[in-house]
C-alpha positions in Angstrom: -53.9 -11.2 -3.7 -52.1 -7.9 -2.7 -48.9 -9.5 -3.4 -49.7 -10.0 -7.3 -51.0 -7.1 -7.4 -48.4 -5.3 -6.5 -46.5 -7.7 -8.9 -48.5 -6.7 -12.0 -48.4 -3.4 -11.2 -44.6 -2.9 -11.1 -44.0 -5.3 -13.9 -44.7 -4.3 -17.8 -47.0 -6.5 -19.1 -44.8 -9.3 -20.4 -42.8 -9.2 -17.8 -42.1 -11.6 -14.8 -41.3 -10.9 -11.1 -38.5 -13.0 -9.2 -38.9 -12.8 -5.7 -36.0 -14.4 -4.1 -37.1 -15.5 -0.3 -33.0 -17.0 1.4 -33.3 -18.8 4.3 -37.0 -19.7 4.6 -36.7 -22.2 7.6 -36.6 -18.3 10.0 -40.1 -18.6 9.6 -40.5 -22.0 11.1 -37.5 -21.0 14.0 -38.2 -16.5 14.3 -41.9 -16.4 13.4 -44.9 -17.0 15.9 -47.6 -19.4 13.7 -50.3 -16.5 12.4 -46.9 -14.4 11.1 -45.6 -17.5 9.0 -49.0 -18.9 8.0 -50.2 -15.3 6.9 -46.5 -14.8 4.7 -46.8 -18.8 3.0 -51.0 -17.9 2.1 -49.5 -14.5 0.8 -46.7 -16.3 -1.3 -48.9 -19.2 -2.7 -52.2 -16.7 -3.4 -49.4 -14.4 -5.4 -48.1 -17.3 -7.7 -51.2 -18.9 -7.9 -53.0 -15.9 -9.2 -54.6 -16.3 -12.6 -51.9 -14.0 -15.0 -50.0 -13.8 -11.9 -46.4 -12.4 -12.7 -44.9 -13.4 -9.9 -42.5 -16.1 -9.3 -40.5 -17.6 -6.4 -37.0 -18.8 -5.5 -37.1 -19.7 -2.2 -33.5 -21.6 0.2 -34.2 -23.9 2.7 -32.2 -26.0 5.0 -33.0 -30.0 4.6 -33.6 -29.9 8.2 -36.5 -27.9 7.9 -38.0 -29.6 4.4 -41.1 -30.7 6.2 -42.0 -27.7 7.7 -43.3 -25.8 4.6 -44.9 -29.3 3.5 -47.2 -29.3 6.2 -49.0 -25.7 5.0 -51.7 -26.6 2.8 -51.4 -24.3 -0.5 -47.7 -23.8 -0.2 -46.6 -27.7 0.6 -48.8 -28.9 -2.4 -46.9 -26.0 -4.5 -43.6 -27.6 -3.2 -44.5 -30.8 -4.5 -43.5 -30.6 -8.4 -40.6 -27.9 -7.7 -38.2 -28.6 -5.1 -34.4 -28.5 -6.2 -32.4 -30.1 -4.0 -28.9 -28.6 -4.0 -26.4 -31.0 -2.1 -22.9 -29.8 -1.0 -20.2 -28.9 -2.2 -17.7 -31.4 -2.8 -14.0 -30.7 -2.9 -14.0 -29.5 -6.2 -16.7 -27.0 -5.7 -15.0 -26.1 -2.8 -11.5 -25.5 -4.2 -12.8 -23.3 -7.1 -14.3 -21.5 -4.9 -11.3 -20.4 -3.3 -9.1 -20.4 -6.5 -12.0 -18.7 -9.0 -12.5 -15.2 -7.3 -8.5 -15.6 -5.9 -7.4 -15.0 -9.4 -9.0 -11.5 -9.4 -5.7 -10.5 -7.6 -5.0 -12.8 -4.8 -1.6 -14.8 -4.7 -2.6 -17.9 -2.8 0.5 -20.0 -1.5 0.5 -23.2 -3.3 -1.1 -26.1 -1.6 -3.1 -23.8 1.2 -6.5 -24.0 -1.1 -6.1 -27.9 -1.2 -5.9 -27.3 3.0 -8.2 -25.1 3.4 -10.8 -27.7 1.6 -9.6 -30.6 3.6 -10.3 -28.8 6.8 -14.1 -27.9 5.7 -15.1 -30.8 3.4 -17.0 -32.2 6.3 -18.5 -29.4 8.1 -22.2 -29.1 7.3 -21.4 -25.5 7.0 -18.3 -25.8 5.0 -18.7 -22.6 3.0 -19.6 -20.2 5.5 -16.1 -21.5 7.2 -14.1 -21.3 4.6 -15.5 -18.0 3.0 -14.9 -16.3 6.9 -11.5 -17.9 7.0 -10.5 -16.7 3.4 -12.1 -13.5 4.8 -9.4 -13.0 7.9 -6.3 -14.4 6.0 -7.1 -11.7 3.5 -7.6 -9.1 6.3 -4.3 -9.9 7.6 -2.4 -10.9 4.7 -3.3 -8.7 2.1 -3.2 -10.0 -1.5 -0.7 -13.0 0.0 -2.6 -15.9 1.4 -0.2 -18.3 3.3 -0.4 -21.0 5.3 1.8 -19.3 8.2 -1.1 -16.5 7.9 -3.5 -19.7 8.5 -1.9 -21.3 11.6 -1.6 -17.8 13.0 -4.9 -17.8 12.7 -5.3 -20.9 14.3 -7.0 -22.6 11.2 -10.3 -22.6 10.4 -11.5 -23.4 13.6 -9.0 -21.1 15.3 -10.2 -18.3 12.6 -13.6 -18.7 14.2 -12.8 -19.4 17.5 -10.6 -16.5 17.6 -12.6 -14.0 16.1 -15.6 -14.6 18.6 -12.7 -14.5 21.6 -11.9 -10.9 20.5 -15.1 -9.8 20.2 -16.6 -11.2 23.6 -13.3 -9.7 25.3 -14.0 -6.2 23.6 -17.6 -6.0 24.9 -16.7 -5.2 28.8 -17.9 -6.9 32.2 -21.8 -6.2 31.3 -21.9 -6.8 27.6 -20.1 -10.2 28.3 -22.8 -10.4 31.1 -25.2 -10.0 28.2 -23.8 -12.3 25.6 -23.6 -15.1 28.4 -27.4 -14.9 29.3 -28.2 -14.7 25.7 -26.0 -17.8 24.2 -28.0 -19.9 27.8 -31.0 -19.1 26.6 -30.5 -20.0 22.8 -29.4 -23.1 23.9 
């Protein structure tokens, strides 16, 4: 395939090739059929290849597991490989908040432990908590506190707020714009 060719041409010869390929279900939700079958033969072709050098990390939601199973080369490479990653519990969640904190961060004590009991049960709880540790920091400085949070509204409020400010700032026709856009992705 081109793909390992490539591959074993940019590699020395005991050397291996990580492609990383994040968020994998934007084939089955951006691509038109032909586009995503053509890119899974071109992925299971390349790590199939006899001396291929290439190998493959790929993310994928759980909602969109089956998709990729029902492609025949790719699903059946799948099969023997999948690592299912489940989320984060509240540990998790708290060092990450307190582990790259400590790199010069002075977080109030008691906001982390609130912070993670607002998210714990989001399915997205880490992209919510990494853009609310985002805008405390943004406002706060090095200080994170939790009268910087309920400014902020909270997690939600964080979000909430944040797309408020940015819909306001595009004028009549860009909001115009953004409205017809968010009707038709839903």
């Amino acid at each position: 395939s081109a793909l390992a060719a490539v591959a074993a041409r940019i590699t020395p010869p005991d050397a291996r090739l990580l492609l990383v390929v994040d968020q994998l279900e934007e084939l089955f939700s951006l691509c038109d059929d032909e586009d995503r079958d053509r890119f899974l033969d071109v992925l299971t072709e390349a790590v199939t290849a006899q001396d291929g050098r290439l190998h493959v990390v790929a993310t994928l939601r759980a909602d969109y597991f089956d998709r990729p199973l029902a492609h025949p080369g790719f699903g059946s490479l799948m099969r023997d490989v999948v690592l299912p990653i489940p989320a984060m519990t509240p540990a998790e969640l708290e060092a990450a908040v307190t582990g790259p904190a400590s790199a010069g961060l002075e977080i109030q004590p008691g906001l982390a432990a609130e912070l993670v009991s607002a998210v714990a049960s989001q399915p997205a709880a880490l992209p919510a908590l990494q853009f609310t540790l985002y805008e405390l920091a943004e406002r706060g400085g090095s200080r994170l506190t939790r009268d910087a949070l309920n400014a902020l509204g909270g997690v939600a409020g964080a979000i909430g707020n944040r797309a408020e400010e940015l819909f306001n700032g595009l004028g009549e026709h860009g909001q115009g714009l953004m409205k017809r856009m968010l009707e038709r992705l839903v």
